[in-house]
N, C-alpha and C positions, 0 to 999 in steps of 0.2 A: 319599103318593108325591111327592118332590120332583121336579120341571119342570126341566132343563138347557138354557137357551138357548144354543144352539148360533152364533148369530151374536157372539155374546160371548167365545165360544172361541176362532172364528175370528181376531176382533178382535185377542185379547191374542196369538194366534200372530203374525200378521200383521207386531205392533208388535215380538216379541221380535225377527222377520228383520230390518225396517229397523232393530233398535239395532245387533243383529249387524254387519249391511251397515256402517253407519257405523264401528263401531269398526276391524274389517278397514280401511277408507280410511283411518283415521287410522293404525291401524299402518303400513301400506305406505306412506305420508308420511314417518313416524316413520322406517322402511329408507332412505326415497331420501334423507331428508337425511342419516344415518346414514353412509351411503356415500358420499355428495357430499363431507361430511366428508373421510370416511375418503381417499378419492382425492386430495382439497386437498393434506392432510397429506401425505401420499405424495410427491405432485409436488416439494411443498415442500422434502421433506426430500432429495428426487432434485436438487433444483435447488443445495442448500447442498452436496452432496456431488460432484457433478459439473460445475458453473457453471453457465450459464446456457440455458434448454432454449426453445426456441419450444412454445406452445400453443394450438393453432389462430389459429395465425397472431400470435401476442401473445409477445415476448419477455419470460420470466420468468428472474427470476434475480437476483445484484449485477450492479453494473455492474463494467466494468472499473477496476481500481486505474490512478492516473493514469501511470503508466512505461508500462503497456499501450498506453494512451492514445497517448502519445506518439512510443514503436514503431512504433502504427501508421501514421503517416506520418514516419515516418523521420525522427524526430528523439532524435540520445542528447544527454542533459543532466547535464552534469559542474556541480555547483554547490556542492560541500565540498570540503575537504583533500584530499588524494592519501594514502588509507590503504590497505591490502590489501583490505579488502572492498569500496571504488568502484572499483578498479583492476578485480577479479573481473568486476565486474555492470558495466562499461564494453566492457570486451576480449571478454564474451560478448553484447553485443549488438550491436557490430559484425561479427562472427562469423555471428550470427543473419541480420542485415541483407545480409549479402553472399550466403546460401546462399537469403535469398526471394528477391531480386532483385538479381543481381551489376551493372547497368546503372545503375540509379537512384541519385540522387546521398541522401547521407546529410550532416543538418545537425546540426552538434555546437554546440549552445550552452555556452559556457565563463562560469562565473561563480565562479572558484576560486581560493585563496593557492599551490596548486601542492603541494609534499609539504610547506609550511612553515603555522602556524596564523594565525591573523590578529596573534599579541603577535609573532611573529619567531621562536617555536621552532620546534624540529624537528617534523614529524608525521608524515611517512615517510620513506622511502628516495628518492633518486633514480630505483632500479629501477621504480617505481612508473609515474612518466611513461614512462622508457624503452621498460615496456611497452605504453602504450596506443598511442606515437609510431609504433613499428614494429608493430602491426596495424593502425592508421591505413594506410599504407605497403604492407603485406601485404594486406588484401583487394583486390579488384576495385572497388567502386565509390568514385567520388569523392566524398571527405569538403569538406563546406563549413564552415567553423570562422566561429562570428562569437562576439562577446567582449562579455558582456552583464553591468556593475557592473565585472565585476576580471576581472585575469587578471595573478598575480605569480609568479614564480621560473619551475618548470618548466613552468606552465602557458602562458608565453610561447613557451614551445618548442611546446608542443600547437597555439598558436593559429597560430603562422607553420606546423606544418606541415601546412597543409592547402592544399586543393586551389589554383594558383595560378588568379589574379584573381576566385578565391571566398575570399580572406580576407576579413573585416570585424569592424566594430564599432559600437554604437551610440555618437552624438554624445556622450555623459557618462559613458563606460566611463572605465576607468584600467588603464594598464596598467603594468608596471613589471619591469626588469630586476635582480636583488641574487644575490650569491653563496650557495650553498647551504648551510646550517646542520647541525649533528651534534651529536650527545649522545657519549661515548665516558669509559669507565673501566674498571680496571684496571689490569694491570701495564704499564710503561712500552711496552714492545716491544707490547702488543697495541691501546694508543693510538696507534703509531707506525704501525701497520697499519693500523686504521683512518681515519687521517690523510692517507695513500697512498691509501685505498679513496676518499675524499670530493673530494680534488684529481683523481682520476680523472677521477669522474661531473663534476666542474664543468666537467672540460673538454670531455668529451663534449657534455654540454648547451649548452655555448657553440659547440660545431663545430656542430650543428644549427640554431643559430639562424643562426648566418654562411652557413652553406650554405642558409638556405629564405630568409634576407634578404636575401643578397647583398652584406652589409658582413664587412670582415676580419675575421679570427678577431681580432688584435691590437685594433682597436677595440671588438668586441664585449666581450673582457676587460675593458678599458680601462673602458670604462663601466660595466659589473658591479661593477668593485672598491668600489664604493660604491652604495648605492642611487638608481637610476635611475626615474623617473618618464617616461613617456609618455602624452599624453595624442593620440585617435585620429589626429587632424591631424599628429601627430610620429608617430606610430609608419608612417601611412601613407609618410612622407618616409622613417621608416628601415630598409624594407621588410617591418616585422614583420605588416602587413595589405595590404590592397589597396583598398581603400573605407571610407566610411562609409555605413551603415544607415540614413535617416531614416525608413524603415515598413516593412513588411514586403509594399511593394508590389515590390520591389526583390527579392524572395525568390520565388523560385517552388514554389508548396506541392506535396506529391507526393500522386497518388490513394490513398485507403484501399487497404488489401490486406484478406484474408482475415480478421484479426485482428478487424475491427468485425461479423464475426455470432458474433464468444463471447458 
């Protein structure tokens, strides 16, 4: 008759529960980090898809692109040729700027050839500044123009018209006045149109500057017919600024808005 010790049973039961036991904890381990994952991922791909989210209290997300940035305290920055798509993304953020806060002044840093390229060709229309000059003009709040590197052809226009005794410029800007450039072909009569259409705009852009500088239309021509150079100290004399810039202590920055918890 074989004996069955029964404490030995007991034993190997005992041990089969603690493996038991331990595997279940490692499973449910296995779940939470499994989930923790899985949540991450979620958030993450919540965050690429809708910007930027707080998560208990920790902003996730990209950061804002720099135009955001710069939005945000109200500054628009003109610093290429005048082609239809900066004209576009100029005229809608002055727009923007006037419907958060019609009060607060907006600071346009100008660092641009105007609608002409840096060799002297054409690169837009003159319609191009036209349009930014008169929504300048059309919103509510005061645009502060300062002219940082360059500021040539029509961009001279953009620069004097801004807010008066908020023009300026830093110490080593250049600024410079020259008549407007055009590309045109074809038949004779529709260069001759043409021709008509760009003495137009030159005049207009010359009445603008006379009228925000305060020198004659006749002189303003007069100087245009050939390229003109001003350097701030002269342009302050010939009313195209109002100051010079040496920091931006001189500048009063405007508070964040809304825009800095994206």
């Amino acid at each position: 008759t074989r004996v069955y010790d029964s404490s030995l049973a007991f034993s190997a039961l005992s041990s089969g529960f603690k493996n038991s036991f331990k595997l279940k904890k490692v499973q449910n381990k296995i779940q939470t980090y499994k989930s923790s994952c899985f949540s991450r991922k979620t958030l993450e791909l919540k965050c690429m898809q809708t910007g930027a989210q707080n998560y208990d209290g920790v902003r996730i997300g990209p950061p804002p692109d720099l135009p955001s940035l710069l939005l945000n305290n109200r500054i628009v920055y003109l610093g290429m040729p005048l082609v239809p798509a900066v004209t576009e993304l100029i005229v809608a953020e002055f727009l923007y700027l006037q419907y958060e806060n019609s009060e607060k002044p907006v600071f346009m840093y100008l660092n641009s050839t105007g609608t002409s390229n840096p060799d002297g060709s054409s690169a837009g229309f003159e319609t191009e500044a036209f349009a930014i000059a008169d929504t300048m003009n059309y919103v509510k709040p005061p645009v502060h123009t300062i002219c940082v590197g360059q500021a040539f052809g029509t961009c001279v226009m953009l620069l004097s018209s801004g807010e008066p005794t908020h023009r300026a410029a830093l110490p080593n800007a250049t600024i410079m006045i020259h008549q407007p450039t055009a590309r045109a072909k074809g038949q004779a009569s529709d260069i001759a149109i043409k021709a008509r259409e760009v003495l137009y705009n030159r005049k207009q852009c010359f009445e603008i500057i006379a009228e925000t500088s305060g020198q004659p239309l006749e002189k303003v021509m007069k100087d245009a017919s050939r390229t003109k150079y001003l350097t701030p100290a002269e342009a302050v004399e010939y009313g195209i600024i109002d100051k010079i810039l040496e920091s931006t202590k001189s500048v009063s920055p405007t508070n964040p808005t809304f825009l800095s918890s994206l």
